[in-house]
C-alpha positions in Angstrom: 26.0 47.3 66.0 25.1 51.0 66.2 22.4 52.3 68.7 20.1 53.4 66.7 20.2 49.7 64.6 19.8 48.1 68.8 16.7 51.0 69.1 15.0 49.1 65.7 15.4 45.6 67.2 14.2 46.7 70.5 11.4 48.4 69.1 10.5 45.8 66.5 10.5 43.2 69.4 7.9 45.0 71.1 5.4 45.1 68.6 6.3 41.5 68.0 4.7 41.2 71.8 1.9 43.3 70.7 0.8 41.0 67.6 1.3 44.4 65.1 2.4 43.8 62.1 6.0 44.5 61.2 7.1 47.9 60.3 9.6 48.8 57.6 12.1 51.7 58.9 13.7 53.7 56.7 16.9 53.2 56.2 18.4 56.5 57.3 16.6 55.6 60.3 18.8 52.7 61.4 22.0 54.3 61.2 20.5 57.2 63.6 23.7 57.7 66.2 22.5 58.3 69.5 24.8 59.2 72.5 25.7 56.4 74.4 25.9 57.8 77.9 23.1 58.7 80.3 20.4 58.1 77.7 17.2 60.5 78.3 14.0 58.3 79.0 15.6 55.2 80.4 15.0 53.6 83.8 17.6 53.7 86.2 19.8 50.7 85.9 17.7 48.9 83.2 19.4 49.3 79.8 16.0 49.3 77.8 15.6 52.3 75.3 12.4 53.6 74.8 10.5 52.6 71.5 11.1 54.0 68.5 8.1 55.7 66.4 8.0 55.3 62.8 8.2 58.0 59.9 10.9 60.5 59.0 10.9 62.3 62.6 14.6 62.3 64.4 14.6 59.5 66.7 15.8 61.4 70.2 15.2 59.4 73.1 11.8 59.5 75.2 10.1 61.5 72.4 6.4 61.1 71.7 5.4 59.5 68.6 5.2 62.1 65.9 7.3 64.7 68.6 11.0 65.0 67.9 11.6 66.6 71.0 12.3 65.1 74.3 8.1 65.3 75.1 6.6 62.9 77.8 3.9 62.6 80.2 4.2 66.3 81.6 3.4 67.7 77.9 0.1 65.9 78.0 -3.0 68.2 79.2 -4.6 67.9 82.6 -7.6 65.9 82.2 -10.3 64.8 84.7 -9.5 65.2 88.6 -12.2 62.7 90.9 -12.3 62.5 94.8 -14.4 60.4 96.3 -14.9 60.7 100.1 -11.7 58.2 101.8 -12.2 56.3 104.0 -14.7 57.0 107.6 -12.5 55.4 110.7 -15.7 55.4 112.3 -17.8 53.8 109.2 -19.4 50.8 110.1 -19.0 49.4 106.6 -16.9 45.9 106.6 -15.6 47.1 102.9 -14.2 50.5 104.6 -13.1 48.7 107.9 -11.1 46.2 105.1 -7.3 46.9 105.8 -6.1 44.5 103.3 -6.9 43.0 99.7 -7.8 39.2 100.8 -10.2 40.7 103.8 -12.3 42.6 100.3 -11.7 39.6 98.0 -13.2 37.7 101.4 -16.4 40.7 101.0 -16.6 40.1 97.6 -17.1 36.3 98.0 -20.1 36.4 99.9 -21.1 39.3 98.1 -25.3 39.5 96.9 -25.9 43.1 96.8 -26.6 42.6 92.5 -28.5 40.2 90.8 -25.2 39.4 89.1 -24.4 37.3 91.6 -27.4 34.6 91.1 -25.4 33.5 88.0 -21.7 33.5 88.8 -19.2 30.3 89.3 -16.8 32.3 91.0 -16.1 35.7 92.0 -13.5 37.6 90.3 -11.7 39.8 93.1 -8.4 41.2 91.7 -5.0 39.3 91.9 -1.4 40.9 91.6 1.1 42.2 94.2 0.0 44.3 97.4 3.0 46.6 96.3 2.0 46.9 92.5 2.7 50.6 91.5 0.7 49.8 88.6 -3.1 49.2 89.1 -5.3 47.9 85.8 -8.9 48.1 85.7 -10.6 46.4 83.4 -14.6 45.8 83.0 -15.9 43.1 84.5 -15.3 39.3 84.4 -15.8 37.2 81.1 -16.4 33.3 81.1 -13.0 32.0 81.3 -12.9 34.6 84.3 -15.6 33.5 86.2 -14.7 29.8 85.4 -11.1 30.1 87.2 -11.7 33.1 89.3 -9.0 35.2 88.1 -9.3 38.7 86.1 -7.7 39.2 82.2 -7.6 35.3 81.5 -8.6 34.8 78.5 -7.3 36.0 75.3 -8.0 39.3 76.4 -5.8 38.8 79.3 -2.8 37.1 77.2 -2.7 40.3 75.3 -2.7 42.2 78.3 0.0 40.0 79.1 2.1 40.7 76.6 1.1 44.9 76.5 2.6 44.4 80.1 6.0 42.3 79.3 6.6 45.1 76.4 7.3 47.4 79.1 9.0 45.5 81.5 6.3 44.3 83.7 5.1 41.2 84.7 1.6 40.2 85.6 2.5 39.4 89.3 4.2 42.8 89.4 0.9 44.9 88.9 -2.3 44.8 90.5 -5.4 43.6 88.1 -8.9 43.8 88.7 -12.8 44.6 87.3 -15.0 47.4 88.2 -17.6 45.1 88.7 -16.5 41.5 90.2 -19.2 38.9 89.3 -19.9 37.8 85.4 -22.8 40.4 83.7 -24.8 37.9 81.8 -23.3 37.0 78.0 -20.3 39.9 78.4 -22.8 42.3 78.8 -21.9 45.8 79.8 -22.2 45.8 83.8 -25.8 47.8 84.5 -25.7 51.5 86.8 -26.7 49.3 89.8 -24.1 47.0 89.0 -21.6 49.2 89.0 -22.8 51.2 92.5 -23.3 48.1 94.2 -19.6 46.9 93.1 -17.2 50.2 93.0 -17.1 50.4 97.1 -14.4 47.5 96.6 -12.9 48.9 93.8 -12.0 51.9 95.5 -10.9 50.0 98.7 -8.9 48.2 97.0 -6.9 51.1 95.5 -7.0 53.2 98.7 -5.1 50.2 99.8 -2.5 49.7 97.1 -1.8 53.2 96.7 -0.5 52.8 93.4 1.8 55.1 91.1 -0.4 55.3 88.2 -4.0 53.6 87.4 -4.4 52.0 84.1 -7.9 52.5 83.6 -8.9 50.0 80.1 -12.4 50.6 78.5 -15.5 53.0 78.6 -16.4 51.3 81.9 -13.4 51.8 84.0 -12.5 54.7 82.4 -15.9 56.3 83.5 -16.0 54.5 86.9 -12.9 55.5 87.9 -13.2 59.6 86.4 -17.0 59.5 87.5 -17.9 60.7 84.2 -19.8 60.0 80.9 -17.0 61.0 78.3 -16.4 58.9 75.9 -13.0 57.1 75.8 -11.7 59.3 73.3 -12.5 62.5 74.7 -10.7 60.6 78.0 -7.3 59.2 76.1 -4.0 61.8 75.8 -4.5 62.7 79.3 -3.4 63.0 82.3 -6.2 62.3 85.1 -6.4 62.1 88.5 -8.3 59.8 90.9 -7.6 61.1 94.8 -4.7 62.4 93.3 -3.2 59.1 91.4 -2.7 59.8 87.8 -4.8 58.2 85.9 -4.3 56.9 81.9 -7.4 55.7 79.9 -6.8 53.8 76.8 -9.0 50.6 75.0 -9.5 47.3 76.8 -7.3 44.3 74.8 -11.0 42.5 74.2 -11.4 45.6 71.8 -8.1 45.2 70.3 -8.7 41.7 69.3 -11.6 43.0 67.4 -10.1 45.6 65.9 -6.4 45.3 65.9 -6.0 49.2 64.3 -6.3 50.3 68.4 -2.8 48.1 69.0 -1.0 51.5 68.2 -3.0 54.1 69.9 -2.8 51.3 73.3 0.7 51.3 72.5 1.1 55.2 73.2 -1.0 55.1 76.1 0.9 52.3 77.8 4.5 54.0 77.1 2.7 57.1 79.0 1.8 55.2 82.2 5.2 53.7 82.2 6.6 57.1 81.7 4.8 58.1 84.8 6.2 55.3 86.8 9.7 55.8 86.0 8.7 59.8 86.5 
């Protein structure tokens, strides 16, 4: 089997993860040879080739979709840089004086500094490893969340699931949490107060992880995280930077299942965090 016929499969199998439907490649396309060694794109010692992207474009390895050159994460523009003051060694705050994840999950348990917590079953800290390079943010807690406790659950979070396995990561290899960590009332989006009340752990919690890239999913995080009021497509194809941790913003999966057209555009923005990881 030629390499550029392996490319197709591989790519084909990952929208197959995504739920997109399937794409028809030209034929010249599949019979693309690519150079076999030391492949452009690839992570060190994993054999995976980057996606391929659809159309008449040559198919050279790590190019952006639509790009036939070798483009990637360090073509994108410079977008949004926020610092928010670290940590005070002298702060009397238990969330700042938190030096690891289950001391703010702990915080967040006995949290009552909203009125969202006068309705929640459980609180929804974050779960993942303490040595994720990959942090996602997502909204805030939906029912099946606040039922088990966990963040991205539901079928929101099985999507997310398999977004994750199409690059080579597993759930218990990132880090996943909310901006805000108690249910808002019917899904609702989480209030201003909300949000201030809740962000203090947020942050903790990625002062403490430290991660390689944030994966920031929907207006909410996206706008938390960036302290802005862009919208999320004036925030997507760019680079940010949150105390210096890049920063990609691209739709939350609830909004793909309702509008499956964003698969592709999440697609892109997902291949660009992983770019920065392996980067």
């Amino acid at each position: 089997m030629s390499d550029g016929r392996a490319l197709a499969r591989a790519y084909l199998e990952q929208q197959r993860l995504l739920g997109t439907d399937a794409v028809m490649m030209p034929a010249a396309a599949l019979d693309v040879r690519l150079p076999a060694p030391s492949t452009p794109g690839l992570r060190p010692g994993s054999g995976e080739a980057p996606p391929l992207t659809t159309g008449e474009v040559s198919l050279t390895p790590g190019a952006s979709p639509g790009k036939p050159g070798g483009s990637g994460p360090s073509d994108l523009p410079s977008g949004l840089t926020y610092d928010p003051p670290a940590q005070d060694l002298f702060s009397s705050d238990p969330v700042q004086r938190a030096t690891t994840l289950a001391q703010i999950a702990d915080l967040v348990s006995s949290c009552t500094k909203c009125r969202l917590c006068e309705a929640r079953t459980n609180t929804v800290p974050g779960e993942g490893s303490e040595r994720a390079r990959l942090v996602v943010v997502g909204e805030g807690p939906g029912k099946t969340e606040d039922e088990t406790g966990r963040p991205f659950v539901g079928k929101a979070g099985e999507l997310l699931t398999k977004i994750l396995s199409a690059i080579g990561l597993a759930r218990e290899q990132v880090y996943i949490c909310n901006v805000v960590k108690c249910r808002p009332p019917e899904n609702r989006t989480p209030q201003y107060d909300e949000i201030a009340a809740c962000v203090p752990y947020l942050f903790r919690q990625i002062e403490l992880l430290a991660p390689g890239v944030i994966l920031a999913m929907g207006n909410t995080a996206a706008q938390t995280i960036l302290n802005t009021k862009q919208s999320l497509g004036a925030l997507r194809s760019k680079v940010h930077r949150f105390r210096g941790i890049p920063v990609i913003v691209t739709y939350h999966p609830a909004a793909l299942l309702r509008n499956p057209n964003w698969k592709k555009p999440t697609w892109d923005d997902v291949r660009i965090a992983h770019r920065l990881l392996d980067g």
